[in-house]
DRENROLO-703310 format. One record per residue (C-alpha): x, y, z; residue number from 1; chain. Coordinates in nm, 4 decimals, padded with zeros to 6 digits. Each point is the difference from the previous one (the first is absolute). Layout:
N
((X Y Z) NUM 'A')
...
This chain:
390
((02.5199 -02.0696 -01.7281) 1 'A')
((-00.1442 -00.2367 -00.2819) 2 'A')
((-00.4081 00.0413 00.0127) 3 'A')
((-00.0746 -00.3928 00.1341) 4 'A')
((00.2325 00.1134 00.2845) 5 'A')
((-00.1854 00.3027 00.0930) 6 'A')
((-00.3519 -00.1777 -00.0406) 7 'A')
((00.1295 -00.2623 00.2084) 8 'A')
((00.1329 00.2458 00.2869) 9 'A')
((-00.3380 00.1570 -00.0203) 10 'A')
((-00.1996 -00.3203 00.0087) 11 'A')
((00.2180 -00.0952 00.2845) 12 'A')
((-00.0541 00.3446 00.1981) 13 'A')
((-00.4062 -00.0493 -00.0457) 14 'A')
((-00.0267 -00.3676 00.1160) 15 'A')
((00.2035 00.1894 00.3384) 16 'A')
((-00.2503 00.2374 00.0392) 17 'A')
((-00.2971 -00.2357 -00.0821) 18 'A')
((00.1529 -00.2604 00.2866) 19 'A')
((00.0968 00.2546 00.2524) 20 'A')
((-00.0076 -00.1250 00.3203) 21 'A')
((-00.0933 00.2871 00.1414) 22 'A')
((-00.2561 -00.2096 00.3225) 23 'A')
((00.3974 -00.1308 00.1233) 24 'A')
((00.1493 00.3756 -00.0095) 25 'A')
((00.1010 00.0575 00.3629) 26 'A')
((-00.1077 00.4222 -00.0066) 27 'A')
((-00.2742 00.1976 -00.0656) 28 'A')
((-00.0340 00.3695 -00.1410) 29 'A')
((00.0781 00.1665 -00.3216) 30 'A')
((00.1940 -00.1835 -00.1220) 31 'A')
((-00.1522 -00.3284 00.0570) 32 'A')
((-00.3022 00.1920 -00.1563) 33 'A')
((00.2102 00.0768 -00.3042) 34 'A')
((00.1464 -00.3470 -00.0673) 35 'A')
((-00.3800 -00.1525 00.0719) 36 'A')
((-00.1593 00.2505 -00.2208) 37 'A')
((00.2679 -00.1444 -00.2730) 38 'A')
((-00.1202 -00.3307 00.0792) 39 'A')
((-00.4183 00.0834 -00.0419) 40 'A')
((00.0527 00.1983 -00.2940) 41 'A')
((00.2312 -00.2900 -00.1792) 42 'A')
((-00.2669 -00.2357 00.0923) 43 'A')
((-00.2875 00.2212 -00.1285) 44 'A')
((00.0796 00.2156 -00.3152) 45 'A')
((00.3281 -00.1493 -00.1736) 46 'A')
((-00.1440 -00.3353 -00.1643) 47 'A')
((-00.3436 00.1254 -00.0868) 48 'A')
((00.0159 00.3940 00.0022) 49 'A')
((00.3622 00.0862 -00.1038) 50 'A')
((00.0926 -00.3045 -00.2489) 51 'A')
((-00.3044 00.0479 -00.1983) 52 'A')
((00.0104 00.3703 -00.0251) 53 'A')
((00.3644 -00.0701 -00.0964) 54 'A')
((-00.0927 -00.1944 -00.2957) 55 'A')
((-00.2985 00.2346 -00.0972) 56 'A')
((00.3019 00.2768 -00.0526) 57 'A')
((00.2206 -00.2169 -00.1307) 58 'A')
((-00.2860 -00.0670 -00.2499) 59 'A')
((-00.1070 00.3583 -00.0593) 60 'A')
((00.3760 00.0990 -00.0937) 61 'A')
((00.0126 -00.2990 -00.2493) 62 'A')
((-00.3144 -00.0406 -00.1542) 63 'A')
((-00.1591 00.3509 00.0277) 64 'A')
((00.1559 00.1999 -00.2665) 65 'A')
((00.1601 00.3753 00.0846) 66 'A')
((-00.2148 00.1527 -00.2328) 67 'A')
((-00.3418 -00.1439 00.1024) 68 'A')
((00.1273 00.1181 00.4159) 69 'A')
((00.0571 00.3362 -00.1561) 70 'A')
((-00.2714 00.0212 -00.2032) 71 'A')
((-00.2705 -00.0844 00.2797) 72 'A')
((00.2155 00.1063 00.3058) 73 'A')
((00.2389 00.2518 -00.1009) 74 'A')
((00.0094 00.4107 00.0247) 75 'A')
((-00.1748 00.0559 -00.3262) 76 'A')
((-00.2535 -00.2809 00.0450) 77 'A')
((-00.4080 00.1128 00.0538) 78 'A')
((00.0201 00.0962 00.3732) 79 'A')
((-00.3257 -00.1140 00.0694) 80 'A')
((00.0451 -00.3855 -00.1295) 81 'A')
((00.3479 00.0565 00.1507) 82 'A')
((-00.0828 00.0604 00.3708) 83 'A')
((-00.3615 -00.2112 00.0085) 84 'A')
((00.1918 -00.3123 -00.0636) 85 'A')
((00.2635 00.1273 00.2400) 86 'A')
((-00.2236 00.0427 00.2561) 87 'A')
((-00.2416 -00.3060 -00.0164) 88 'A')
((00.2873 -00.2016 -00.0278) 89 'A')
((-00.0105 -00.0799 00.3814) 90 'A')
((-00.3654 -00.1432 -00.0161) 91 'A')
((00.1609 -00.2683 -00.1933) 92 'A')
((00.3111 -00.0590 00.1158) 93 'A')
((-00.0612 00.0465 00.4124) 94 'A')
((00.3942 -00.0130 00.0646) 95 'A')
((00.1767 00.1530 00.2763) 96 'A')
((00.2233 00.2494 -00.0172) 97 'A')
((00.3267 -00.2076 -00.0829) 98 'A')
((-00.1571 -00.2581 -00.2291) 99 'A')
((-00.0994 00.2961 -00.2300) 100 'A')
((00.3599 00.1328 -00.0505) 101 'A')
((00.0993 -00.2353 -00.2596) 102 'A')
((-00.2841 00.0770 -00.1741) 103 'A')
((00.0821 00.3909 00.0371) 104 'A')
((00.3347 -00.0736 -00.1632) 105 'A')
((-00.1053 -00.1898 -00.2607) 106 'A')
((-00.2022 00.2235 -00.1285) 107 'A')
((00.1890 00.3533 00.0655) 108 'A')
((00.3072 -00.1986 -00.1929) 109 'A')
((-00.2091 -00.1004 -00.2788) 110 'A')
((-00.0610 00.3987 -00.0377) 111 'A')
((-00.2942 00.0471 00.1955) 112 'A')
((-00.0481 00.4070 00.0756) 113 'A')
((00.1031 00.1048 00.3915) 114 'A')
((-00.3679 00.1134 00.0455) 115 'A')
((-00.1734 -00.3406 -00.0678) 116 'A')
((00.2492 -00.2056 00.1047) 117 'A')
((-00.0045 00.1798 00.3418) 118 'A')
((-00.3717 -00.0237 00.0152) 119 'A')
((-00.0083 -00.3695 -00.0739) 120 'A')
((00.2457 -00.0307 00.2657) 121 'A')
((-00.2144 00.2008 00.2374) 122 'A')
((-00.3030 -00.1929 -00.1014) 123 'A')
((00.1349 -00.3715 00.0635) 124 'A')
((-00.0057 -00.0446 00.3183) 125 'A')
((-00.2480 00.2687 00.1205) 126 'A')
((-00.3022 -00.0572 -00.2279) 127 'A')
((-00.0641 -00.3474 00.1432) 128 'A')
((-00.3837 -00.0674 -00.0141) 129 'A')
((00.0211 -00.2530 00.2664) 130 'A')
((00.1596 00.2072 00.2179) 131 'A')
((-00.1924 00.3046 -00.0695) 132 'A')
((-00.3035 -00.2148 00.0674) 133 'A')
((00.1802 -00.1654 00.3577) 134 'A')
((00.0764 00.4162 00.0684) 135 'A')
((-00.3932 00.0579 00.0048) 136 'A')
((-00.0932 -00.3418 00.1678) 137 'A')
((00.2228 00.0211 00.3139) 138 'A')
((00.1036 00.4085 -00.0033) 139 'A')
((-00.3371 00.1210 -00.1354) 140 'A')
((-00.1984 00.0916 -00.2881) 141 'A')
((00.2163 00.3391 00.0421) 142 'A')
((00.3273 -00.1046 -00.0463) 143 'A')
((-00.0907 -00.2529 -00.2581) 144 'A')
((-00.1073 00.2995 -00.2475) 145 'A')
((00.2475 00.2273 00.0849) 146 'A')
((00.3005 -00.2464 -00.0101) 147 'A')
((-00.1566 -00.0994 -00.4040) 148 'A')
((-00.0383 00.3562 -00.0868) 149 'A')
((00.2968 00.0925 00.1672) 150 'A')
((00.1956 -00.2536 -00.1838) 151 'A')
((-00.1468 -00.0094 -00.3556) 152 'A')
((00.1014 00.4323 00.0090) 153 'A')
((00.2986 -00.0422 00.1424) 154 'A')
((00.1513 -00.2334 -00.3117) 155 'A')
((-00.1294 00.2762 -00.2382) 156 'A')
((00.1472 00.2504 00.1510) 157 'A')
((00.3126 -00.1194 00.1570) 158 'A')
((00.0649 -00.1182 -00.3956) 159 'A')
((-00.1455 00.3278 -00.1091) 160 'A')
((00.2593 00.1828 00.2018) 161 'A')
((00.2802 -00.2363 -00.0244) 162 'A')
((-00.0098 00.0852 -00.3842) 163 'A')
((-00.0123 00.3961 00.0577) 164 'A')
((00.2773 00.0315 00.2257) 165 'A')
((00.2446 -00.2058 -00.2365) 166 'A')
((-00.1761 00.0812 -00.3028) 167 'A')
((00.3413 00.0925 -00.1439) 168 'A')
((00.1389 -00.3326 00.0414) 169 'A')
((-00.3489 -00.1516 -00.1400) 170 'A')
((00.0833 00.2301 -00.3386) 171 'A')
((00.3114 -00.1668 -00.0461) 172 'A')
((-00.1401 -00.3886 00.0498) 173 'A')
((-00.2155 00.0777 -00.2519) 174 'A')
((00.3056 00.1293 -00.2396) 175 'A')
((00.1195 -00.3529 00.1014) 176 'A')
((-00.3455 -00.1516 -00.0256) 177 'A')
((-00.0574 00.0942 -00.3796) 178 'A')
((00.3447 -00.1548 -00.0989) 179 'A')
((-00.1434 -00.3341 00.0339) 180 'A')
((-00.4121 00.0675 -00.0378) 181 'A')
((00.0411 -00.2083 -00.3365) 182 'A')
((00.0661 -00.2805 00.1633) 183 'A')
((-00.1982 -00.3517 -00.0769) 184 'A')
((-00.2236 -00.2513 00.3142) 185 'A')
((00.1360 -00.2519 -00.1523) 186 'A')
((-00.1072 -00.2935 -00.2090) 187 'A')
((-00.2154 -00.1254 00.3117) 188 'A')
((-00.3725 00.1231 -00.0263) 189 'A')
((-00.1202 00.2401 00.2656) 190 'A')
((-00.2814 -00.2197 00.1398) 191 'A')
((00.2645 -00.2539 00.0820) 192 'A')
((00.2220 00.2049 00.2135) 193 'A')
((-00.3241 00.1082 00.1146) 194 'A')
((-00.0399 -00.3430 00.1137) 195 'A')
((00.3458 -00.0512 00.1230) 196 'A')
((-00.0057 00.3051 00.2280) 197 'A')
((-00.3580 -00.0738 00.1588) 198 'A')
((00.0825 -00.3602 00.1042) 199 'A')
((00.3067 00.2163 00.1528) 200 'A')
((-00.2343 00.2423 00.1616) 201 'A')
((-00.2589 -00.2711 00.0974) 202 'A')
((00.2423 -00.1939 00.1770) 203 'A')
((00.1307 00.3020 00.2277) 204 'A')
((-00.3053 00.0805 00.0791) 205 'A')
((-00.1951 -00.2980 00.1424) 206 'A')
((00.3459 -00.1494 00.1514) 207 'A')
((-00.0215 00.3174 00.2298) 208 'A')
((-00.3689 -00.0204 00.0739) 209 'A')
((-00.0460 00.1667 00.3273) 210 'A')
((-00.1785 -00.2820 00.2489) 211 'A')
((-00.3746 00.1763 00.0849) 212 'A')
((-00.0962 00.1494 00.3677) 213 'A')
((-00.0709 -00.3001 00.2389) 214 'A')
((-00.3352 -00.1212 -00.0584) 215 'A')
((-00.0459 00.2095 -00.3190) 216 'A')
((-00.1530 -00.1616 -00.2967) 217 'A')
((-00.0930 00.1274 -00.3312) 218 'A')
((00.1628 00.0506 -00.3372) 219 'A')
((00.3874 00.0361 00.1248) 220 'A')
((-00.0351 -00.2845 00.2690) 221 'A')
((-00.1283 -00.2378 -00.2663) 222 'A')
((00.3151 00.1364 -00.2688) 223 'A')
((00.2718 -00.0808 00.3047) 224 'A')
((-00.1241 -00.3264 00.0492) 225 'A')
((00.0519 -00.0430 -00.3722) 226 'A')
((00.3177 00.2076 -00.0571) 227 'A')
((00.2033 -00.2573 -00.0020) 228 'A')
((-00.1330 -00.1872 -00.3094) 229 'A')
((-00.1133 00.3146 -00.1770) 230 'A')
((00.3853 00.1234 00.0608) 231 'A')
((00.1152 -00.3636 -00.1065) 232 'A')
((-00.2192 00.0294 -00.3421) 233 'A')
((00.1452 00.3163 -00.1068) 234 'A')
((00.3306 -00.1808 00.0764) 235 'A')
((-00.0633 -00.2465 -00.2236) 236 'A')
((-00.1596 00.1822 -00.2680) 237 'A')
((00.3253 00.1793 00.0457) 238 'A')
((00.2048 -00.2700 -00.0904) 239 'A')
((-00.2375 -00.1269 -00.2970) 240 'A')
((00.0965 00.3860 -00.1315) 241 'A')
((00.3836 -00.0385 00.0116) 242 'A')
((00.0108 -00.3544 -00.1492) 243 'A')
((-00.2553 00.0820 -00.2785) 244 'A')
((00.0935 00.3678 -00.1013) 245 'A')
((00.3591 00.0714 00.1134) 246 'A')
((00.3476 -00.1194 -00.0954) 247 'A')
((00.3056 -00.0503 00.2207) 248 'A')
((00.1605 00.2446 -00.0989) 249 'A')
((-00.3032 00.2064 00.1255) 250 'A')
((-00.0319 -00.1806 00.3089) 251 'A')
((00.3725 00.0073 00.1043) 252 'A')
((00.0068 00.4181 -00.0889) 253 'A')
((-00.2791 00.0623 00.2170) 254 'A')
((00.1330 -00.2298 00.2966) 255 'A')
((00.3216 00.2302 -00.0264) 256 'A')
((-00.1710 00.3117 00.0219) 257 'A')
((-00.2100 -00.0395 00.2519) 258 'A')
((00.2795 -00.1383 00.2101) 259 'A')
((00.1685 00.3057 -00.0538) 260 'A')
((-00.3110 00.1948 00.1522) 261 'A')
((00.0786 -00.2709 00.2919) 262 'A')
((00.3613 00.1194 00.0360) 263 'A')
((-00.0930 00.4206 -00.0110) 264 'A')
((-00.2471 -00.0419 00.2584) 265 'A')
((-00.0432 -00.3374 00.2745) 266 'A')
((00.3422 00.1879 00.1133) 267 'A')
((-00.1020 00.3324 00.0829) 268 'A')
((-00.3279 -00.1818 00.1577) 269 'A')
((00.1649 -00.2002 00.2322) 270 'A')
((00.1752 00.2721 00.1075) 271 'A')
((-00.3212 00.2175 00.0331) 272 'A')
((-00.2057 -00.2286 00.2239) 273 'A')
((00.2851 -00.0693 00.2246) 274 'A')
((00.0603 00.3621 00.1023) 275 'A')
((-00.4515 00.0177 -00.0033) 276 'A')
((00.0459 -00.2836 00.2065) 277 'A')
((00.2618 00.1702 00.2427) 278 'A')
((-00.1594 00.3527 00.0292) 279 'A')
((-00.3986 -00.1159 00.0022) 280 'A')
((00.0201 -00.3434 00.0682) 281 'A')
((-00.2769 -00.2727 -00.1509) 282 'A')
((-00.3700 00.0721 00.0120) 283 'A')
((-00.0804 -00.0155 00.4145) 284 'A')
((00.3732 00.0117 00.1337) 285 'A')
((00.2426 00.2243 00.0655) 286 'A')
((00.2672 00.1912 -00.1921) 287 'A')
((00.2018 00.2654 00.0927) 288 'A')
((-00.2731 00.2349 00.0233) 289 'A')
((-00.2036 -00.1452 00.2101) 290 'A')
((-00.4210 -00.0374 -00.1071) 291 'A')
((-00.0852 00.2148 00.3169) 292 'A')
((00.1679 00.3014 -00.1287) 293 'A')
((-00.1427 -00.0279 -00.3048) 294 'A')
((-00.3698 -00.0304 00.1483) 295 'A')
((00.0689 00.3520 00.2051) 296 'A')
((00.0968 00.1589 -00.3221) 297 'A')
((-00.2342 -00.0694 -00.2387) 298 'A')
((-00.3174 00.0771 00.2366) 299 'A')
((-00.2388 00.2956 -00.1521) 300 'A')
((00.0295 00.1625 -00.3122) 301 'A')
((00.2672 00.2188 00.0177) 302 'A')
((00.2612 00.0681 -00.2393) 303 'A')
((00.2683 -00.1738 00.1530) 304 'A')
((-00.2538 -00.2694 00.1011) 305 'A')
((-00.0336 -00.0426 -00.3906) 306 'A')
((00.3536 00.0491 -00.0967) 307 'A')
((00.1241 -00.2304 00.2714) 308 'A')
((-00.2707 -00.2957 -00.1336) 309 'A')
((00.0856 00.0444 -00.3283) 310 'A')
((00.4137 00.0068 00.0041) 311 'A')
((-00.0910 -00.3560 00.1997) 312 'A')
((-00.2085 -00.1365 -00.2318) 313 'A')
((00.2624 00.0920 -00.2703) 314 'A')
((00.2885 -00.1926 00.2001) 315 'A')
((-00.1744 -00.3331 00.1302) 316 'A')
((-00.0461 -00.2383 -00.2123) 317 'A')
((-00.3983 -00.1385 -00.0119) 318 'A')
((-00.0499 -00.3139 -00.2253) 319 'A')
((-00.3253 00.0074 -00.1623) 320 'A')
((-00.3372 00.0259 00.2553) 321 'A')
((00.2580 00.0033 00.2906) 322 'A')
((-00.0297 00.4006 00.0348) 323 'A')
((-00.3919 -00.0792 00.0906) 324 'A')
((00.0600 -00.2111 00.2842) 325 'A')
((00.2910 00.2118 00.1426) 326 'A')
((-00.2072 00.3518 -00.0429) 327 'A')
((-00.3224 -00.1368 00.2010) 328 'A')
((00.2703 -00.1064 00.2870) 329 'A')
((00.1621 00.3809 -00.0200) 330 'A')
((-00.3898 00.1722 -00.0273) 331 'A')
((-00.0970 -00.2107 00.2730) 332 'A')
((00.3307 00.1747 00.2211) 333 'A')
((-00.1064 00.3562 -00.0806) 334 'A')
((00.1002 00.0528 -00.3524) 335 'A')
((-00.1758 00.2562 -00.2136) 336 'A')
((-00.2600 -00.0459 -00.2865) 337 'A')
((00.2592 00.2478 -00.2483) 338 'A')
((00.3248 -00.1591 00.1564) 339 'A')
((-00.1448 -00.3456 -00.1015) 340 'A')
((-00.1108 00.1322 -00.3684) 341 'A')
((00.3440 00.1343 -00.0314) 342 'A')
((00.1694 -00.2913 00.1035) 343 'A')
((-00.2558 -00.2680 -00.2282) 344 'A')
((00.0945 00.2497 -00.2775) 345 'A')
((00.3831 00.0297 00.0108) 346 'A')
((00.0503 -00.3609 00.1769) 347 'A')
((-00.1111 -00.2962 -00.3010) 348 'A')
((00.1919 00.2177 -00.2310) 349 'A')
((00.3388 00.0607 00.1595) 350 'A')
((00.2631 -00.1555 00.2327) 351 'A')
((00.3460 00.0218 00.0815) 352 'A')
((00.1024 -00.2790 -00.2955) 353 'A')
((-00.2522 00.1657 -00.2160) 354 'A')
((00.2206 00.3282 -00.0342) 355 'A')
((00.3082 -00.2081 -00.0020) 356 'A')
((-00.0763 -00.1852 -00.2807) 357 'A')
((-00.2122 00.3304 -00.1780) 358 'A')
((00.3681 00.1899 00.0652) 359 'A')
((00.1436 -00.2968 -00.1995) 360 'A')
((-00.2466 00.0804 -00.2988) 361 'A')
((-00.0665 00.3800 -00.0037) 362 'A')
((00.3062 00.1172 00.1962) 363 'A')
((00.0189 00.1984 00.2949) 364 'A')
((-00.1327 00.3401 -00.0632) 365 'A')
((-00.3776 -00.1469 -00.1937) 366 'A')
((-00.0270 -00.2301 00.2845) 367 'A')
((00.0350 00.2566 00.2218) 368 'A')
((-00.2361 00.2192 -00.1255) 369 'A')
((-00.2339 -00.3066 -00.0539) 370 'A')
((-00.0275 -00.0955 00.4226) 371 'A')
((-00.0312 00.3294 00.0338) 372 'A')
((-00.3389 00.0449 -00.1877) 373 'A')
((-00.0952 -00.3071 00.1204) 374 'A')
((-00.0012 00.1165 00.3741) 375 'A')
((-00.0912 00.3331 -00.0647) 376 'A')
((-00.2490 -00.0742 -00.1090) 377 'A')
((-00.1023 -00.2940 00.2030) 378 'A')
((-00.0068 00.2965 00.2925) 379 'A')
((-00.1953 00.2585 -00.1932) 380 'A')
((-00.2800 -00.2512 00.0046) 381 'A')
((00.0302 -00.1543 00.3176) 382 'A')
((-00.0795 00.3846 00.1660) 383 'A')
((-00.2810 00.0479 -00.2791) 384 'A')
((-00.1658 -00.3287 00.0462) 385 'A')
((00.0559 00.0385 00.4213) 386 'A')
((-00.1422 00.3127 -00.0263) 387 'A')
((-00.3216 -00.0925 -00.1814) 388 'A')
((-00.0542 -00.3238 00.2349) 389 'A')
((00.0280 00.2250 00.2998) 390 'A')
């Protein structure tokens, strides 16, 4: 199938989901739960999450050389410039845990080392400073610091493992690696693509400005009544950048690579939220497991309290902020202090598409061993941190 086709079957396939007519569907249940949950999340993170992020990657494989990924990101780089940026990257970015996957690939392609790469991924969604800040507001002071602590560790040493247990595998990317470490940025200077890839970044992030709290004023109420023309002057600013600086040959390469980063993944995440959809249902209705079963199982601190709350968190899809909201609901039924840690720590950063699309990038057995950290340890600090609250 010639590319136009395929971009035209998958245009075609989005504007279905974004006009579902899901208010005329004559049944109710999972599966009206899956095909609405297609509709909300078509509506709210394919135009302004996805498509962005999309051409950030697309940009990254085109414009960021392999050597400068592997010199700053890859298995022989310092460690400790390495996993910093890796793990502040999601007080900047404040992306949810499918809009950071083409970002993830990008840079693990580019030659990125396992360890950083995983932490960045880790860090993307889960080091959100808004929503560490809505954790404390509405959850208390007490979840607020351990859900930032929590989070900021675990990308250190989720990459910190990732890299030990396939350390062999690292050694020979870096055989790879030094094949190509001569190679040039480019005639462009560096402050320009610096440029290029902030009005990128700026634009992501205030087009997905969380609204405030009702009533709530202040520094992030004032930015969300201003997102839109902050987001719209990076846009521009954008533009001025690719009509000043780049050629079309440029221009045309990057559109083709990060539609390629389009094909790999919006496939595998359709598929993901429709079976979230189907087994947990949208924030507040029902899946196949229904909520109340859930609430009796995650109540106290023990073990499987923990376990259970984080193998949840690590399946349902929560856009960004959305896991605040849904946790008060769930503490307010009887859920435990830990449970709810373990769930705010493993939720943001995984789902059901996430893995499908991190399968697609890693393969099976790195993703594998990635969930599993996450939720392992996701539980060991739910029981510590229910422990010391009690």
């Amino acid at each position: 199938m010639k590319e136009r086709n395929k971009f035209m079957l998958m245009a075609a396939a989005f504007l279905g989901c974004f006009y579902l007519p899901v208010e005329i569907l004559p049944f109710k249940g999972p599966v009206f739960e899956s095909i609405a949950l297609v509709k909300w999340y078509a509506r709210e993170h394919v135009l302004l999450c996805l498509v962005p992020a999309f051409f950030i990657a697309g940009a990254i494989s085109v414009f960021v050389s392999q050597a400068s990924v592997i010199k700053y990101f890859g298995a022989k780089a310092n460690k400790f410039l390495a996993y910093t940026v890796a793990a502040v990257s999601g007080t900047i970015l404040a992306v949810c845990s499918c809009t950071v996957l083409p970002l993830f690939s990008g840079i693990y392609k580019r030659g990125a080392g396992l360890g950083p790469a995983a932490a960045f991924l880790y860090s993307g969604p889960a080091i959100n400073v808004l929503a560490i800040i809505m954790t404390a507001r509405i959850l208390g002071w007490e979840l607020g610091v351990a859900r930032a602590f929590g989070a900021m560790l675990f990308s250190v040493a989720i990459g910190l493992l990732m890299h030990l247990i396939f350390i062999k595998e690292e050694r020979a990317r870096v055989v790879e690696g030094e094949m190509i470490i001569g190679e040039s940025d480019g005639e462009r200077p560096l402050w320009k693509n610096a440029l290029y890839f902030a009005a990128m970044v700026g634009f992501l992030v205030f087009a997905n400005w969380a609204r405030p709290q009702a009533g709530e004023e202040g520094f992030w109420a004032v930015i969300f009544a201003a997102k839109w023309f902050i987001a719209g002057g990076f846009l521009i600013m954008l533009g001025i950048i690719l009509v000043s600086w780049f050629k079309k040959d440029e221009i045309s390469t990057w559109a083709s690579a990060s539609w390629t980063f389009a094909k790999q993944i919006m496939p595998l995440l359709l598929m993901g939220v429709l079976v979230a959809g189907l087994l947990l249902g949208r924030p507040g209705e029902e899946g196949l497991i229904p909520s109340s079963i859930i609430e009796k199982l995650v109540g106290g601190n023990s073990f499987w309290a923990n376990f259970f709350a984080s193998v949840v968190g690590a399946l349902m899809y929560f856009a960004t902020l959305t896991e605040v909201p849904i946790l008060q609901g769930l503490i307010g039924a009887g859920m435990g202090k830990g449970p709810a840690l373990a769930l705010l720590l493993a939720g943001p950063a995984l789902s059901l598409p996430n893995m499908l699309v991190i399968r697609g990038v890693i393969g099976t057995k790195k993703t594998v061993v990635y969930v599993s950290l996450v939720v392992v340890m996701a539980t060991i600090s739910g029981i510590i941190f229910g422990t010391i609250i009690s």
